[in-house]
N, C-alpha and C positions, 0 to 999 in steps of 0.2 A: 340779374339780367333776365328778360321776357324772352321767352321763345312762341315759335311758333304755334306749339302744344297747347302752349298757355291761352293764344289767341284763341283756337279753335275749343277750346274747354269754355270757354264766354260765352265765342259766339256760337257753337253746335256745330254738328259735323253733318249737318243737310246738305246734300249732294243730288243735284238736278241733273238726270242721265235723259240722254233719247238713245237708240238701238241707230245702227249706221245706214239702216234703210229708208230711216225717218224724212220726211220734207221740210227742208227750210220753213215750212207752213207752218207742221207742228214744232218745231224749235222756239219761231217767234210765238207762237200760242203760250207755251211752255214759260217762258222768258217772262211775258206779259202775268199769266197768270201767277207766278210768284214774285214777279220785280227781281229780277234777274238779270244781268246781264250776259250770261254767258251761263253756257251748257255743256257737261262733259258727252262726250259721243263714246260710248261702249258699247264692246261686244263680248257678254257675260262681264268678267272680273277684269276686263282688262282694255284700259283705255286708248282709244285709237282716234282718238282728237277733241280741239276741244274747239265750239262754233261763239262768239260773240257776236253781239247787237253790229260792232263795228264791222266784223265780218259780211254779216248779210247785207248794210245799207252798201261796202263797199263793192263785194264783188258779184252780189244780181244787179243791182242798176249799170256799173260800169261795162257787164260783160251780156249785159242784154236778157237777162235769165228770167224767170217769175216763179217766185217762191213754192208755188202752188206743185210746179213740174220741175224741182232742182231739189237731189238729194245732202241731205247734211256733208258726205264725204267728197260730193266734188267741192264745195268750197271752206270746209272745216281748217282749220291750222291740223296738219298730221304730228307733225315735231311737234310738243309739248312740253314745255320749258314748268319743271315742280321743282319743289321745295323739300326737304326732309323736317319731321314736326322737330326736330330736335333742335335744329339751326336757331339763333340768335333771330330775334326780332330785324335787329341792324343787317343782319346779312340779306332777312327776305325784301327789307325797303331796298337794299341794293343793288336785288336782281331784278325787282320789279321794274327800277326806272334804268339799268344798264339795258334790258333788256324791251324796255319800253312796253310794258305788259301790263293791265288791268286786273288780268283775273289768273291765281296759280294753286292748281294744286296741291295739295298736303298729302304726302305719304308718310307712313313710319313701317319701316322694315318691309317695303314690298305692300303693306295693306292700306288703300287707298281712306283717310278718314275726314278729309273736308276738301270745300273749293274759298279759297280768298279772296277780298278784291283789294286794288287800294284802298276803299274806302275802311273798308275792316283791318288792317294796315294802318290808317291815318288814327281811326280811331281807338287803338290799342296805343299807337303812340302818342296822344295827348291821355289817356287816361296814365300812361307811366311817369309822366309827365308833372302831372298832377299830383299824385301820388308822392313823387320826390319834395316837389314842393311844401307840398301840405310837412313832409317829415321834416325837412328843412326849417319850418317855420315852429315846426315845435319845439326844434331843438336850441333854436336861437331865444326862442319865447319862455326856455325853461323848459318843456314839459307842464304848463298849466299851477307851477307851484307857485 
């Protein structure tokens, strides 16, 4: 069974932080510059939100704001909905869509070691996927004897 661990040991444990005093500005700069959807907001070792793409387009145009003069913590998600690395693969696709979330967190033991998305999610689940398969067809096939 895949775990979480296992995802972020593929994909790397790059973690895209901004400081909480940061401007929506440099968030979406940040986002852009590495293809990013979302950003952890920290102050030092410890996380105090996290800001997505969907964040910004929703709550500066709805509530009148301009990125330029709007700090990450007025409109960051403060609750932060994570995953522990050790958790089953199945349980994080299940908090992601119970919880209708994109991008989560990986702790193990209190130390922060990556950020997931679905998409890194979808594609751990079709590479296990595959993997079954291919064992599967080996075993029907012989083993190649």
């Amino acid at each position: 069974m895949s775990t979480v661990r296992d995802m972020i040991r593929k994909k790397g444990g790059e973690v895209y932080t901004l400081a909480p005093d940061a401007t929506v500005f440099d968030a979406l700069a940040l986002m852009a510059e590495v293809n990013s959807g979302a950003v952890l907001v920290m102050d030092g070792d410890r996380v105090e939100g996290i800001l997505s793409e969907r964040d910004c387009v929703r709550k500066l145009e709805l509530e009148g704001r301009t990125a330029k003069n709007t700090k990450v913590t007025e409109i960051m998600t403060s609750k932060v909905v994570y995953i522990e690395a050790s958790q089953p693969l199945e349980e994080c696709m299940a908090l992601m869509i119970d919880k209708n979330i994109r991008h989560l967190p990986v702790f193990d033991e209190g130390k922060l070691l990556g950020l997931i998305s679905v998409r890194d999610v979808l594609k751990e689940v079709v590479d296990v996927q595959k993997f079954m398969i291919s064992q599967l067809e080996h075993y029907i096939t012989g083993g190649g004897r």
